[in-house]
C-alpha positions as CSV (number, residue, x, y, z in Angstrom):
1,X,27.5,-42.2,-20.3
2,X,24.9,-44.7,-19.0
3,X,21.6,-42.8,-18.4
4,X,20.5,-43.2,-15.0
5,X,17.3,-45.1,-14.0
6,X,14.6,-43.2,-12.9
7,X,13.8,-43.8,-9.3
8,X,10.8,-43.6,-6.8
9,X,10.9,-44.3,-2.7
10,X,8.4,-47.5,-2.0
11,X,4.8,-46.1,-0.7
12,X,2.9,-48.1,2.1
13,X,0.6,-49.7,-0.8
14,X,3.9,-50.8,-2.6
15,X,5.1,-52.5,0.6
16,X,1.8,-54.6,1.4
17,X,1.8,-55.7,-2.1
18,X,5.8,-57.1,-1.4
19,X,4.1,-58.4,1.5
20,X,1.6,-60.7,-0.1
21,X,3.1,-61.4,-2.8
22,X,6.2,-62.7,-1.7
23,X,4.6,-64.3,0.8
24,X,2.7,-66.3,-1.9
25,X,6.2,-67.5,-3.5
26,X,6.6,-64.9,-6.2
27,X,10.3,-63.9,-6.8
28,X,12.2,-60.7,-6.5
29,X,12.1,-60.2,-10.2
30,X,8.4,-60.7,-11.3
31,X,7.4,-58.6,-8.0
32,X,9.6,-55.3,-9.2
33,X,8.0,-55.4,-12.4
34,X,4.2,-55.6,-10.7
35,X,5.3,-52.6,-8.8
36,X,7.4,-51.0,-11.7
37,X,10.6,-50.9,-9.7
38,X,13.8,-52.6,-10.4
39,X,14.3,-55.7,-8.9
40,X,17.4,-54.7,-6.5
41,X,14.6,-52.5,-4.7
42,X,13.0,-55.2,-3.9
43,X,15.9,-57.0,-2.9
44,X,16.7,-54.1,-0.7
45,X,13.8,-53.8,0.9
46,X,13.7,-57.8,2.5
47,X,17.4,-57.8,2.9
48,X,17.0,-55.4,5.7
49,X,15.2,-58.5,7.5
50,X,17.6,-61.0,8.8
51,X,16.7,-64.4,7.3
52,X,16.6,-66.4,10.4
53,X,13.8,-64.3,12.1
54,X,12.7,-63.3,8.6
55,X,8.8,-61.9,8.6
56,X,8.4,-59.4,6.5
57,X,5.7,-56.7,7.9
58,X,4.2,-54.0,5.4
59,X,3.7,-51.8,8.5
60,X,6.6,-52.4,10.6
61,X,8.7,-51.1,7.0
62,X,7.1,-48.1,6.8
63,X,7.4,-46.8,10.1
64,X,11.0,-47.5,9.7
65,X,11.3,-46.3,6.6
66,X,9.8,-42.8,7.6
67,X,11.8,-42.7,10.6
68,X,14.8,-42.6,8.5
69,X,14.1,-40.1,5.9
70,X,13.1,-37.6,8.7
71,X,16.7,-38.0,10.0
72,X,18.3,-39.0,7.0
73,X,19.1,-35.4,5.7
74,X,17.5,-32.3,7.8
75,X,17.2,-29.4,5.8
76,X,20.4,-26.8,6.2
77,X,22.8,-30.1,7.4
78,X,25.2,-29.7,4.9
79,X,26.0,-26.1,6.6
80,X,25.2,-26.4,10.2
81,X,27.8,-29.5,10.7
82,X,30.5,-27.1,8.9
83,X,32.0,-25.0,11.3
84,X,34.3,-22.9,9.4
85,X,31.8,-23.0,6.3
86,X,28.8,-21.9,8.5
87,X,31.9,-18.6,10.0
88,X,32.2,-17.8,6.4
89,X,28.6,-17.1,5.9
90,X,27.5,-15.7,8.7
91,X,30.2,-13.5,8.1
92,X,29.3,-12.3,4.6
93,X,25.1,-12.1,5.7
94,X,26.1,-8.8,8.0
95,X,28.3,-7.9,5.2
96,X,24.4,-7.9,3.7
97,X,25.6,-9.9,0.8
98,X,22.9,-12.2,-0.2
99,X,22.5,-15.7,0.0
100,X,23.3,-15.7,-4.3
101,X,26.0,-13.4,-3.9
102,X,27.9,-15.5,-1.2
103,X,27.5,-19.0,-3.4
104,X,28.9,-17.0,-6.3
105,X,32.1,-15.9,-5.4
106,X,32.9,-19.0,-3.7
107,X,34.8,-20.8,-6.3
108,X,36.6,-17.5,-7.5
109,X,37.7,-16.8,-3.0
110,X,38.7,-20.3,-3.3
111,X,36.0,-21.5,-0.5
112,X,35.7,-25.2,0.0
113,X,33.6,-26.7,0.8
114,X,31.0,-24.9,-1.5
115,X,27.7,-24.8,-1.5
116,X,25.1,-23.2,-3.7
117,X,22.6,-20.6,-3.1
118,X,19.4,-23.0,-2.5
119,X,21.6,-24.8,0.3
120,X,22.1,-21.2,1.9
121,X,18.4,-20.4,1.6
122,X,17.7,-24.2,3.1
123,X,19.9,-23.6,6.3
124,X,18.7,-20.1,6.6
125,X,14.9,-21.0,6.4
126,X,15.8,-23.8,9.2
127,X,16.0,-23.6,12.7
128,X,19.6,-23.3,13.0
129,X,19.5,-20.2,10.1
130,X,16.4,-18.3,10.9
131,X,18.6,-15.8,13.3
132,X,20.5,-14.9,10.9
133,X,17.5,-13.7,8.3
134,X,17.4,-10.9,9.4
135,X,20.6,-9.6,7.3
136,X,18.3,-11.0,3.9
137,X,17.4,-8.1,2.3
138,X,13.1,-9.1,2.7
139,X,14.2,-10.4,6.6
140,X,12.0,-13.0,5.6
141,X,11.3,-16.7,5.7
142,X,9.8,-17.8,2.9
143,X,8.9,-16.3,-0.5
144,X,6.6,-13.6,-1.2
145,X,3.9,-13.5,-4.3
146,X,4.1,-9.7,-6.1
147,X,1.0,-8.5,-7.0
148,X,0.4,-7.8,-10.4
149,X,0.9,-4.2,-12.1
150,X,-1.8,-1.9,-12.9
151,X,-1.8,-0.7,-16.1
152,X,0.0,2.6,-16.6
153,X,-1.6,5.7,-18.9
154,X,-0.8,6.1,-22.2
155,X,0.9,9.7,-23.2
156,X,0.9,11.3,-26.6
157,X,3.9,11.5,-28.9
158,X,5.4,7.9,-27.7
159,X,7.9,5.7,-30.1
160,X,6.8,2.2,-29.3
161,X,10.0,0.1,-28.0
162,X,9.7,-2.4,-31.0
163,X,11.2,0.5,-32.8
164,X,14.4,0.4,-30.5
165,X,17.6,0.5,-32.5
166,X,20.2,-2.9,-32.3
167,X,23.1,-0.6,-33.2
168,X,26.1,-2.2,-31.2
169,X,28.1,0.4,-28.8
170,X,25.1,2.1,-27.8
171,X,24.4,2.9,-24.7
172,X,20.9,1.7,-23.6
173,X,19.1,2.9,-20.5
174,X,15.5,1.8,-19.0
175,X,14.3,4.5,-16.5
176,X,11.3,5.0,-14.0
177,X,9.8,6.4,-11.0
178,X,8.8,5.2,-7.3
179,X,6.3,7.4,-5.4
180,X,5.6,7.9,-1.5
181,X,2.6,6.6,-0.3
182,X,-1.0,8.0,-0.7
183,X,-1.7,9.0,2.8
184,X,1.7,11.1,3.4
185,X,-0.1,13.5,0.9
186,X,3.7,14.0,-0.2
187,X,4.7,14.5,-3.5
188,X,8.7,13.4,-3.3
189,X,9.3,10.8,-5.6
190,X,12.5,8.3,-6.2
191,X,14.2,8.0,-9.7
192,X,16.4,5.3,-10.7
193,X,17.8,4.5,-14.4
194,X,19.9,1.6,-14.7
195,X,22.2,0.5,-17.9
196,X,21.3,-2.2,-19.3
197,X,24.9,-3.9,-20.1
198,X,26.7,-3.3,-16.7
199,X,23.1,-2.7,-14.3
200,X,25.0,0.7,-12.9
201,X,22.1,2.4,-11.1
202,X,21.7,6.4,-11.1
203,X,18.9,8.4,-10.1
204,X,18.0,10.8,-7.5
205,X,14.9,11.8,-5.0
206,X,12.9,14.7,-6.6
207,X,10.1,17.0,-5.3
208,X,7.8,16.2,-7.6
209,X,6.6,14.7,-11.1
210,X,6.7,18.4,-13.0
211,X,8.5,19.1,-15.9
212,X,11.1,21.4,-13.7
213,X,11.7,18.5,-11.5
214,X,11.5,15.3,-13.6
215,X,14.0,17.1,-17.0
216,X,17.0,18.1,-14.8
217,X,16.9,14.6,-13.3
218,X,16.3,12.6,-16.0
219,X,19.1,14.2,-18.2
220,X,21.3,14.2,-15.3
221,X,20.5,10.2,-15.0
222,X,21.1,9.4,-18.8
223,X,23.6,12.2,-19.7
224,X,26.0,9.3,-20.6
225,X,23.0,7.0,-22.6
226,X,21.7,7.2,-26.5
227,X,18.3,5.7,-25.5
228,X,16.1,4.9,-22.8
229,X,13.2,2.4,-22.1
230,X,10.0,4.3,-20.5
231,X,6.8,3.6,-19.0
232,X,3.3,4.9,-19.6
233,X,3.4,7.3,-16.7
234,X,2.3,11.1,-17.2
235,X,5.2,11.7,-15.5
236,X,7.1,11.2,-18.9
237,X,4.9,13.6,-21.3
238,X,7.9,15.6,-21.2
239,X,10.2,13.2,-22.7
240,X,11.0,15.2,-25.6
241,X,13.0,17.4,-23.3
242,X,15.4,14.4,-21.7
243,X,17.8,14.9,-24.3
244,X,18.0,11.3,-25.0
245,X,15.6,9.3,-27.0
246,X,13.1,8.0,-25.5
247,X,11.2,4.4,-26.0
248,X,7.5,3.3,-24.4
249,X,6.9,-0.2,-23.3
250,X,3.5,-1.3,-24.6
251,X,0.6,-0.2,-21.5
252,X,0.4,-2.2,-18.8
253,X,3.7,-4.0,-19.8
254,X,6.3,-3.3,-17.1
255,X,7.8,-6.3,-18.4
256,X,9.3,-5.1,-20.8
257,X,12.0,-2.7,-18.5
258,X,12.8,-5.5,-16.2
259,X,16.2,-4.1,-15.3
260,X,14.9,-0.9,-13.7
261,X,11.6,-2.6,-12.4
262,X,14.2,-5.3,-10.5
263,X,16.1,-2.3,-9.2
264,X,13.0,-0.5,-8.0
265,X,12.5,-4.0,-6.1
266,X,15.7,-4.2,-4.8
267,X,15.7,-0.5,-3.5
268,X,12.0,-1.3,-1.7
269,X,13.0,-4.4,-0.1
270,X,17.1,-3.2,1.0
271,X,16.2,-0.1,2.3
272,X,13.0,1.9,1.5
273,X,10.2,0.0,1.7
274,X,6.8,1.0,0.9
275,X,4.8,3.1,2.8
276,X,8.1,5.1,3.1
277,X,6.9,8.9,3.1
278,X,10.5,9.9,0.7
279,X,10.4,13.4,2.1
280,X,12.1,11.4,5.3
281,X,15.0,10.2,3.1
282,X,17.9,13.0,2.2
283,X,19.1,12.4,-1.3
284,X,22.7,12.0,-0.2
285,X,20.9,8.9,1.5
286,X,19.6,7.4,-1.6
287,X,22.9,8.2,-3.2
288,X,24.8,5.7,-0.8
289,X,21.6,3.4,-1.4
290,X,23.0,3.3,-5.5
291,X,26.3,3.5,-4.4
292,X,25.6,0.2,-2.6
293,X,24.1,-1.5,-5.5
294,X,26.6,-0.8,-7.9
295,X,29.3,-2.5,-5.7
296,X,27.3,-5.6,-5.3
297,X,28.1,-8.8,-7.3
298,X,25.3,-10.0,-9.5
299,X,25.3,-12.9,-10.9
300,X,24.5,-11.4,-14.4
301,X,27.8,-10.0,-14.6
302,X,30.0,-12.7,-14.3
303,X,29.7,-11.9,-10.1
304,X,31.4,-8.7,-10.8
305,X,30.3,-5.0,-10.2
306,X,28.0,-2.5,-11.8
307,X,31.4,-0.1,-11.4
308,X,33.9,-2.8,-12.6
309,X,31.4,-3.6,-15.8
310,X,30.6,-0.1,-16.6
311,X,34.4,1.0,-16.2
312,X,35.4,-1.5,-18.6
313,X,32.8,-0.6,-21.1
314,X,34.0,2.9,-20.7
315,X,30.6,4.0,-19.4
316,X,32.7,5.8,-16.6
317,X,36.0,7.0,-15.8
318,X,36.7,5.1,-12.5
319,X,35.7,2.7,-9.8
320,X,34.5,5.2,-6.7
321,X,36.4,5.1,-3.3
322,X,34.0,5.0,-1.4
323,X,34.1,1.4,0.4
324,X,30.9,-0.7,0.6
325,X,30.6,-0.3,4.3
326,X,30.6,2.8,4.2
327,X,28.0,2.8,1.5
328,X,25.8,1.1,3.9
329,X,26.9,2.3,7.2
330,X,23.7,4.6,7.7
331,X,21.0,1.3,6.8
């Protein structure tokens, strides 16, 4: 295959430099390779001039030239002048599917035309789509930095995570905790553990961080897992007594369980944000929040479940009943 020449749009100084020069006789040719384009450009450029009232202005082709690439292709066109395309995802949005989610399954629904995700976030981010960001999961319009992680304390008796066994067919788990905020003065805390192979979230809101609070839990969370990926948290002194063997990311490395800390993220921006005192949310809540997420189609997965992956890994039994709007019926 012929490899495609590299191209550049002509700048105002590339257009007064046309202008003098071919007003001095230079040709086509030796003037693309002044200004390092390929002569057609050039030829382009003066063709749009007819030849009997032919006067080439440097000014007069840039304000025509900027003219046309702020109508040439607004951001979001694509979409908006595709009626049944721009039904199809509105419709999924207050499904809450997400802009990734919707360009996924496309080809597999047998959508056409199809677009991909950045063309969703385009339209949605333009005036046409900004009504209909309020079904994204951050309601927002434009991208948010994270701040970085402070570094977590190190507890005794830890197995670094460099000592994780590669043994194929085990079941590998990363785990960890979200707390409410300072000022509630409230104690509750969220726990989610996610599988590493199929992303199936489990967890549960507990009272506290206490040995009779975090042990049920966390063998409850992991009672079908051989290992699990840990923090630094004093929360997880106790890890001895989670009946499944436990690994420590390095401090301050929350890197290094990206599954669970992109779950925690999902859960914050989907439904409990922070600042969210968790003595307001019932832990049959939080259980249709998981239930949720594991019926979602991630792009990791092949755009398939958490259930569908985990039930053919034989992680679990069955797919739940429990239909997706109902799961998020109470948001």
């Amino acid at each position: 295959m012929k490899k495609r020449e590299k191209f550049r749009h002509l700048t105002q100084k590339d257009r007064d430099r046309i202008h003098a020069l071919y007003g001095h006789g230079h040709s086509q040719v030796d003037i693309g390779k002044v200004l390092g384009v390929n002569k057609g450009t050039i030829s382009r450029e003066l063709r749009r001039y007819g030849k009997k009232t032919w006067r080439y202005s440097a000014t007069v082709a840039q304000k025509d030239a900027e003219r046309k690439r702020a109508h040439s292709k607004r951001p979001g066109m694509k979409i908006q002048t595709r009626k049944r395309l721009r039904q199809f995802i509105i419709k999924e949005l207050k499904r809450l599917r997400s802009p990734d989610e919707i360009a996924g399954r496309m080809k597999r629904d047998g959508v056409s035309p199809r677009v991909g995700t950045a063309a969703i976030y385009k339209w949605l981010y333009s005036e046409e789509g900004k009504p209909y960001c309020k079904y994204l999961c951050t309601r927002r319009t434009r991208k948010k930095r994270q701040a970085r992680a402070t570094k977590k304390i190190l507890i005794p008796d830890r197995v670094s995570l460099e000592k994780l066994p590669t043994t194929t067919g085990l079941v590998h788990t990363e785990g960890d905790l979200f707390v409410s905020p300072t000022k509630s003065h409230s104690t509750m805390c969220g726990l989610l553990v996610v599988e590493k192979e199929s992303l199936l979230f489990t967890g549960e809101i507990i009272p506290n961080k206490k040995q009779r609070s975090i042990v049920p839990a966390m063998r409850a969370a992991t009672k079908d897992a051989d290992t699990c990926t840990l923090d630094n948290g004093i929360e997880n002194i106790h890890h001895k007594d989670f009946d499944v063997d436990a690994y420590f990311c390095d401090p301050g490395t929350p890197t290094q369980k990206p599954r669970v800390e992109g779950g925690i993220g999902l859960v914050r921006r989907w439904f409990i944000p922070k600042g969210t005192n968790l003595a307001d949310i019932p832990d049959d809540t939080y259980q249709s929040q998981l239930h949720y997420f594991n019926h979602k189609h991630r792009k990791s997965l092949g755009y398939q479940s958490a259930y569908e992956v985990a039930r053919e890994a034989g992680i679990i039994d069955r797919i739940p009943r429990k239909s997706l709007l109902e799961a998020v019926a109470f948001r």
